[in-house]
Structures are given as C-alpha cells and as structure tokens.
C-alpha positions as CSV (number, residue, x, y, z in Angstrom):
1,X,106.8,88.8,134.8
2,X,106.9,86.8,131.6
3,X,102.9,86.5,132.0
4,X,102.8,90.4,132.1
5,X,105.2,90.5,128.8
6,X,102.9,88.0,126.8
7,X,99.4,90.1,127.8
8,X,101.7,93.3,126.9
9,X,102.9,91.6,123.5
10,X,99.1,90.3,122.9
11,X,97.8,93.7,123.1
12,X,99.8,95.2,121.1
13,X,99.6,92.3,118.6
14,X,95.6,93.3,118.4
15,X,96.4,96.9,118.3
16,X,98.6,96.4,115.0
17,X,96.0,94.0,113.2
18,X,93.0,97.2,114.2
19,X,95.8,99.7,112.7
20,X,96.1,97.8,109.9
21,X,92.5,97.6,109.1
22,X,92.0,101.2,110.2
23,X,94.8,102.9,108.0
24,X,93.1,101.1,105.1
25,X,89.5,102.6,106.2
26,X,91.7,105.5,106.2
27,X,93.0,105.6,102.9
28,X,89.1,104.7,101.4
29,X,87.9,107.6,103.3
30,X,90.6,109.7,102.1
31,X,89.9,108.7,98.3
32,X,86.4,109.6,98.5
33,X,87.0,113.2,99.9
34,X,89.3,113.8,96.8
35,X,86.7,111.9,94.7
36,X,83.6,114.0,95.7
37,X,85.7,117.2,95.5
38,X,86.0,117.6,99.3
39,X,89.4,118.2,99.6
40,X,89.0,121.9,100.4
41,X,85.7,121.5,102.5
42,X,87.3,122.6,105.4
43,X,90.3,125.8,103.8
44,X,92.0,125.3,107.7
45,X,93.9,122.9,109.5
46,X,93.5,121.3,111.7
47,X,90.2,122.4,112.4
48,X,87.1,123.7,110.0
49,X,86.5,127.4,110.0
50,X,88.8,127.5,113.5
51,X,86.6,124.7,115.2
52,X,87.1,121.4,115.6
53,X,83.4,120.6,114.6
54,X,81.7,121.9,111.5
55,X,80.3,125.6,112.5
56,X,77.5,127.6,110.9
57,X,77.4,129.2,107.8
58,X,77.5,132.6,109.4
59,X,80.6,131.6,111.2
60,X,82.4,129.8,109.0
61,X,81.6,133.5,106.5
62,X,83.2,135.7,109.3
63,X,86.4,133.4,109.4
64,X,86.9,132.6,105.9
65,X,84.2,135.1,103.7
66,X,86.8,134.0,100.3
67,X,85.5,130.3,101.0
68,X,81.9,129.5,101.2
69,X,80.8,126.7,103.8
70,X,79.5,123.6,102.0
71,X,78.3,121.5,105.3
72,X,78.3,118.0,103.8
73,X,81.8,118.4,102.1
74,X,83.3,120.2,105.1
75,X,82.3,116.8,107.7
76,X,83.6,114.3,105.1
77,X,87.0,116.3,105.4
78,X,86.8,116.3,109.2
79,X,85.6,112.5,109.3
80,X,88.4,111.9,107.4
81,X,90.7,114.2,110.2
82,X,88.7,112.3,113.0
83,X,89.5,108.7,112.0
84,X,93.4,109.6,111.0
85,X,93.4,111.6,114.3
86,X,92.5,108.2,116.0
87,X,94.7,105.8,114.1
88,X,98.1,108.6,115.0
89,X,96.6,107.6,119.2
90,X,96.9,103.6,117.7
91,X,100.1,104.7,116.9
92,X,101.4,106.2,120.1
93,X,99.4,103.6,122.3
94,X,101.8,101.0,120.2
95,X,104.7,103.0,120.8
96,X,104.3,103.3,125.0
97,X,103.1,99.7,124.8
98,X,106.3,98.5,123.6
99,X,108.7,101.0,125.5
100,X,108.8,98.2,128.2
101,X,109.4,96.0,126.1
102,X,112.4,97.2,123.6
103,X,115.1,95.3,125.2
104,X,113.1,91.8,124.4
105,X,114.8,89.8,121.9
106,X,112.9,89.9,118.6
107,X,110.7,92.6,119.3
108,X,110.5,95.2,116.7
109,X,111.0,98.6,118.5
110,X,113.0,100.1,116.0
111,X,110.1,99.5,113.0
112,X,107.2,100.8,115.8
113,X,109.6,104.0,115.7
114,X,109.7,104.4,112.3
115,X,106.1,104.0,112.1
116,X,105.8,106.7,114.3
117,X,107.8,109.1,112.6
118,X,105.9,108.0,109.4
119,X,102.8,108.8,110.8
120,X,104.0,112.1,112.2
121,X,105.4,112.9,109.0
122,X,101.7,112.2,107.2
123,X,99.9,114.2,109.0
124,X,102.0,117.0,107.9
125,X,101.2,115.8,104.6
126,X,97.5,116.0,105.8
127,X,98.3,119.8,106.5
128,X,100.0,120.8,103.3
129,X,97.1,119.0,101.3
130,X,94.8,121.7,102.5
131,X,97.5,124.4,103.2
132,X,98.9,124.2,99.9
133,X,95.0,123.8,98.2
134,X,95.9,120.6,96.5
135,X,99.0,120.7,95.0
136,X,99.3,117.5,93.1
137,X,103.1,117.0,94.5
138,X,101.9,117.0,98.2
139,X,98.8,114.9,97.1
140,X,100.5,112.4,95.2
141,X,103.4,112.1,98.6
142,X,100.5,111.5,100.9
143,X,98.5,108.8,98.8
144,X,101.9,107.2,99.1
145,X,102.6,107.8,102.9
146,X,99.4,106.7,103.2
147,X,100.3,103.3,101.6
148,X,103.6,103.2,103.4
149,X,101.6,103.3,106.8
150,X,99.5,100.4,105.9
151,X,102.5,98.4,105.0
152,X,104.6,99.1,107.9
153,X,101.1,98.8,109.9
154,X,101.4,94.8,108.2
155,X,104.8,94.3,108.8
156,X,105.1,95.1,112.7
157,X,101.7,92.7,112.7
158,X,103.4,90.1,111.2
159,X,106.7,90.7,113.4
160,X,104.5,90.8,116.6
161,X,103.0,87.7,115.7
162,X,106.3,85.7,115.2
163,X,107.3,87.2,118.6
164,X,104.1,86.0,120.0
165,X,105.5,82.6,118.9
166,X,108.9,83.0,119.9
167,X,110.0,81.5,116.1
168,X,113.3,82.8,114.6
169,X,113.0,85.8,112.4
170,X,113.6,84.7,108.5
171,X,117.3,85.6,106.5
172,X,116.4,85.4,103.5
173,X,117.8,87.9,101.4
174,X,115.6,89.5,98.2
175,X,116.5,88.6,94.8
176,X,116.7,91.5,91.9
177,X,114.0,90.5,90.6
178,X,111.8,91.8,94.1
179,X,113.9,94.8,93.9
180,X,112.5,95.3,90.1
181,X,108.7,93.9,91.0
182,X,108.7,96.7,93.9
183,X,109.6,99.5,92.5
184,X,107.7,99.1,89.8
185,X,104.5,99.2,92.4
186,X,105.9,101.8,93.8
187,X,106.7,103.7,90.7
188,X,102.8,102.5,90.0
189,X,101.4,103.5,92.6
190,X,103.2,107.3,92.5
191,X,101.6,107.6,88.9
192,X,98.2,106.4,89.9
193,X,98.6,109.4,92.5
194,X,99.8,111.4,89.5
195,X,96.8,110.6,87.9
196,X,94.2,111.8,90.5
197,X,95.6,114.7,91.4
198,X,95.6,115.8,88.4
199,X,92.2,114.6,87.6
200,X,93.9,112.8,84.2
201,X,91.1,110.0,84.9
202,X,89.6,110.6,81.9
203,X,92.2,111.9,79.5
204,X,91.9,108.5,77.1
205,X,89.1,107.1,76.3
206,X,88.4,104.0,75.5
207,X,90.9,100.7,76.5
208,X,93.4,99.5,75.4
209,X,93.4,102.1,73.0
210,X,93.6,106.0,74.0
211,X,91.3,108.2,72.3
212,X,91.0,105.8,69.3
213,X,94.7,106.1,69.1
214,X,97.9,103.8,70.2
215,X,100.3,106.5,70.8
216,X,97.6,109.9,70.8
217,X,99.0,113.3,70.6
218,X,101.0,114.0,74.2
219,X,102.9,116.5,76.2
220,X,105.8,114.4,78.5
221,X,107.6,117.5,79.7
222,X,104.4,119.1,81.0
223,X,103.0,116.2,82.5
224,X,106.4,115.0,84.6
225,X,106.6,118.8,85.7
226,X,107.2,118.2,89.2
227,X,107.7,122.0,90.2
228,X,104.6,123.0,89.7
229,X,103.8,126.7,91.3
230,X,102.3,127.0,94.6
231,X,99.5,129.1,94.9
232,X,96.8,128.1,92.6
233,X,94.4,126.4,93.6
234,X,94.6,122.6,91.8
235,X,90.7,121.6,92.3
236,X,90.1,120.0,89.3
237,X,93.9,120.7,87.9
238,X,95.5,122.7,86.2
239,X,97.4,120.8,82.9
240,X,96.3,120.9,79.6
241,X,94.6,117.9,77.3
242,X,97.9,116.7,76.0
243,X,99.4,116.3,79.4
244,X,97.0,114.7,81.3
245,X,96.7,112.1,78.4
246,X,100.5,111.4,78.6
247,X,99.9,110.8,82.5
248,X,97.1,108.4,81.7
249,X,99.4,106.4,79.4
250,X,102.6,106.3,81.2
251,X,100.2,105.0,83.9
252,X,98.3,102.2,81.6
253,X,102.3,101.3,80.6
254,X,103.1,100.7,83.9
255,X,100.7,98.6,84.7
256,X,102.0,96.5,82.1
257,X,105.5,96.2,83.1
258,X,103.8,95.6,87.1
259,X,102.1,92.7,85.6
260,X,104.9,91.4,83.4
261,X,107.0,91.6,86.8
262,X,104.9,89.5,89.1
263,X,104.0,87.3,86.0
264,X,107.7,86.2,86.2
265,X,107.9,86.1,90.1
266,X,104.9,83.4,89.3
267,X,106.8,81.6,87.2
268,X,110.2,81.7,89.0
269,X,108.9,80.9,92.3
270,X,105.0,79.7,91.9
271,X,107.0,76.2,92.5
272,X,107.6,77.4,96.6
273,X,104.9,75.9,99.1
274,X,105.5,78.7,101.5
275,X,105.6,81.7,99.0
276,X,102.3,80.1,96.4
277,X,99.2,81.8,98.3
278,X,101.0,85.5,98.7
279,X,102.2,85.0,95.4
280,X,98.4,83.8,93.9
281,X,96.8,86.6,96.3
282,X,99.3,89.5,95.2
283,X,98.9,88.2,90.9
284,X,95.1,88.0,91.2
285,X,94.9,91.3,93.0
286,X,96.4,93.0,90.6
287,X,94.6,91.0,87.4
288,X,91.3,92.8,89.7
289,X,92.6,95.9,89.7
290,X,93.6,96.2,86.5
291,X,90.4,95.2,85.2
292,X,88.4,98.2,87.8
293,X,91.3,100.6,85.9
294,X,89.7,99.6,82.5
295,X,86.3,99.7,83.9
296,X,86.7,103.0,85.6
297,X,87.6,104.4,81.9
298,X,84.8,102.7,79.8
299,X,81.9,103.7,82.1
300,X,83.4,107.5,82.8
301,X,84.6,106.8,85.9
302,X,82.1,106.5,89.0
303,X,82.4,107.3,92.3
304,X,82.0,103.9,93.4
305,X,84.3,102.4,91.1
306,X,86.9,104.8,91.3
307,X,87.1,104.3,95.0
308,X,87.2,100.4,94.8
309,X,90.4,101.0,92.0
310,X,91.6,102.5,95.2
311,X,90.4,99.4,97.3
312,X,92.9,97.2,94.3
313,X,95.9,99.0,95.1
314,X,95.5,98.8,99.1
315,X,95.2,95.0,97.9
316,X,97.8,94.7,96.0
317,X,100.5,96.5,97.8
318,X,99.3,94.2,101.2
319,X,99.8,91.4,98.8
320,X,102.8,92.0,98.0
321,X,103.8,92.8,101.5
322,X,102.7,89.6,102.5
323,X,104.7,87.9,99.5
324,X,107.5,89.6,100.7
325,X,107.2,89.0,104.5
326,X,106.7,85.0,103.5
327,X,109.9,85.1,100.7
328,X,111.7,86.9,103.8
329,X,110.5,83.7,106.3
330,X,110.9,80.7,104.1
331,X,113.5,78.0,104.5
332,X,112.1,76.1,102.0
333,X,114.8,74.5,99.6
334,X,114.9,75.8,96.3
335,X,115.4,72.2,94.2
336,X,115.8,74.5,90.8
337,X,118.2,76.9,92.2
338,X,120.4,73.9,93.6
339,X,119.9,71.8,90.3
340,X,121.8,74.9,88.5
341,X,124.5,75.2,91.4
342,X,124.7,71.3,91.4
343,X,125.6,70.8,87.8
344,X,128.5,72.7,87.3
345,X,129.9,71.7,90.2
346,X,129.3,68.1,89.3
347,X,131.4,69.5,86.2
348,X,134.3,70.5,87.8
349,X,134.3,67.1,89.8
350,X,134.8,64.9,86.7
C-alpha cells in the first residue's frame, strides 16, 4: 500500500515539474501571438472559423465574411489553444492523481484545487481575450493568471517534493518587507501587461530618459482608465500619445522601486545560507530583465527581444517564488535578529 502511495506521489511529483515547464512554454507562446498581432487570428472560441483545425479560406469567408482568414496567424492562435488545452489535462490528471491521496498527511490537496480552479478560471480568460477582441483589462488579467499558474504550478512542485521526503513543512512567517517586495512584482507585472496591451512599448524613447525628457508631457487619468468600453476592437490600442507614455513611465518607475525592494531583501538577509541562491537568482533575474526592458526600447522593440523581456518576468517571478518557498522552509538562526532582541534584554537584566 505505501509502495502504491510513493509511485502515486512520484508521478504526480513529475507531472508538476512538466506543468511547470509547460505553463511557461505557454506563456512564451502566448506573448508571441500578441507580439505578431495574432491575437484575433482565429475571431471564435474555442475553435477557428467553427473547427477545431484551421479551415479554408472559403470556409472560414462563409462563417465569418467581416474577418478575413490569415492561415499562419490563425495556427499560432490554435497552437497556442492546443498546448494550454493540454497543460488544463496536466491539470486534471494532478487533480484525480491525488484524490486518493487527500487524506495523507502533508499532501497539498487543497493548493492542487486551487490550481484547478485557476486554470478553469484562465481559460475563461483565454475566451474573453478573443470574445472581447482584446480588451486590454481582460488581456492584462490573463498575462497575470498566466503567471499565477506557473507559480502555483512551482509551489505544489516544491510541496510534492518535501512530501516525497517526508520533511516537515516550514513555519516561517513573511516579514513586511516580502509583503512590500511582492506586491511591488505584482503591481510590476500588472503594468508590464498594461503596457502590451496597450501597445505603449514604444511611447518613450530613448533610456533612462523618455522622449529626451525626465518627466515628458502625460495623460494619468487616461492611461489608469480601467473602464474602458467594450466593443472596439483594441488591435494595436486605442489611447492617445500622452497616455501611453504615462503607462511607459509608471512602468520604468516601478521597476525601480522592484529593484530598490529586493536590493534591501539582499542586504537584510544575503547573510542566510538557505535563502542566498534564491535571493542571488531572483536579484540577477531582475538586473537581466531590466536590462532586455532598456534594450527592447533602444533597438525599437523586436520580436525576439520583446518575447525574451517576457522570458525575464517568468524568471523573475519563479525566482522569487523559490525565494519565498526557501524563506518559508528555513530554520536557520538569524544571529542579527537575535543580537537586536539580545541587547535590550541584556539591558533590562543589569
């Protein structure tokens, strides 16, 4: 019986690590569809022109006459329905995997159902993208779903794994200053969606000035609009100059304050042997992706390196997952923290 729980446990362990790897694959994939203006290759869902494969032109002009049938863009959208189609069975495999197994101490059945419902809930996502012709609300929500995925994908890895090894899960509570550090890559990462979808790429020029300015003419109001009309189709966007420049540099700023952040999470706890690598990985991921943001502006963006400034924020947030995952598992003593509690207790003593 326990033989048939460990080969239950390993498979599922391999099926976690593939997700993880896939829903990254994923994520690419999905940046170059927006990047090469696929988005709206296929103007159904779930299928293209009513069929699951790409049809002919003449069929795809009898279903849809208002939207012409480009073939190549039309498969990168359904490649891109085909390979998040087969990471939502990696899903569900996970799920009935570990029904049988829910009741085992240390198992993580709750977080395989939230994954679940996060996937289900992203492929609605998928549907509004292309139901809703790219509104940059829905857009932005599933670059970020898609993000979330890959980080729950991580964390059930890593909490199969320490059942695997039957250790004992890690109490260590977060400090404020992870609760600042991630939600400032969170807040980061919904602006860098911002930015895409509303094709503000390009607004400044040049780095790290904008448009030969430091602070160049900008609309705020119009570019935090979040109730955008729905309707219009938002190929290419639909804000003005000013707006998509603010969106560019309220994105530039906050990159700075990510990199201030896990500057001082260096310096505060660089010192911790358990927590150094994650900590070195997640700073040196972002120092990379910061320099492919600058890059993407001063040679006008390409395709390539626009979808490897994708590749950096994948990196980084699985960084900092992993920073977080080994903050939450240490039991290493903190000789700096203790030194502070230490003296005035000393204090009182005398």
């Amino acid at each position: 019986m326990q033989d048939a729980m460990d080969r239950r446990l390993r498979g599922i362990g391999y099926l976690t690590l593939a997700g993880t790897l896939l829903t990254a694959c994923v994520i690419l994939l999905g940046a170059w569809t927006r990047l090469v203006d696929a988005g709206l290759g296929c103007p159904d869902w779930p299928g293209c022109y009513g069929r699951l494969l790409v049809p002919d032109s003449e069929h795809a002009a009898l279903i849809h006459p208002d939207a012409p049938l480009d073939p190549s863009k039309a498969w990168m959208e359904m490649i891109h329905r085909y390979m998040a189609t087969l990471l939502g069975i990696v899903v569900v495999s996970i799920t009935l995997l570990g029904r049988r197994l829910r009741s085992v101490a240390g198992y993580p059945w709750r977080l395989s159902l939230l994954l679940l419902a996060c996937i289900l809930v992203q492929g609605a996502f998928g549907a509004f993208t292309v139901t809703l012709k790219l509104w940059p609300q829905v857009v932005t929500l599933h670059l970020l779903g898609g993000i979330g995925v890959l980080m729950l994908f991580l964390w059930l890895s890593l909490r199969v794994r320490r059942s695997q090894r039957r250790e004992v899960a890690g109490r260590r509570r977060f400090t404020p200053l992870w609760g600042i550090a991630g939600a400032l890559l969170v807040a980061q990462l919904a602006f860098g969606g911002w930015v895409t979808s509303n094709y503000a790429g390009l607004a400044c020029q040049g780095v790290p000035t904008c448009n030969a300015q430091w602070w160049p003419p900008m609309d705020f109001s119009e570019a935090l609009h979040l109730t955008q009309t729905v309707g219009p189709n938002y190929l290419h966007g639909q804000l003005h100059a000013k707006a998509r420049t603010a969106i560019q540099v309220i994105h530039r700023l906050g990159a700075l304050l990510l990199g201030v952040s896990l500057v001082l999470m260096w310096w505060r706890y660089g010192h911790l042997r358990a927590l150094r690598p994650s900590l070195a990985a997640t700073l040196c991921a972002f120092l990379l992706q910061a320099g492919l943001g600058a890059a993407n502006v001063l040679m006008w963006l390409p395709l390539w390196l626009a979808l490897m400034h994708t590749a950096g924020a994948v990196l980084v947030s699985a960084s900092f997952c992993w920073a977080c995952w080994c903050w939450r598992q240490s039991r290493e003593f903190d000789a700096s923290s203790a030194m502070r509690y230490a003296e005035p207790i000393a204090g009182h003593a005398r």
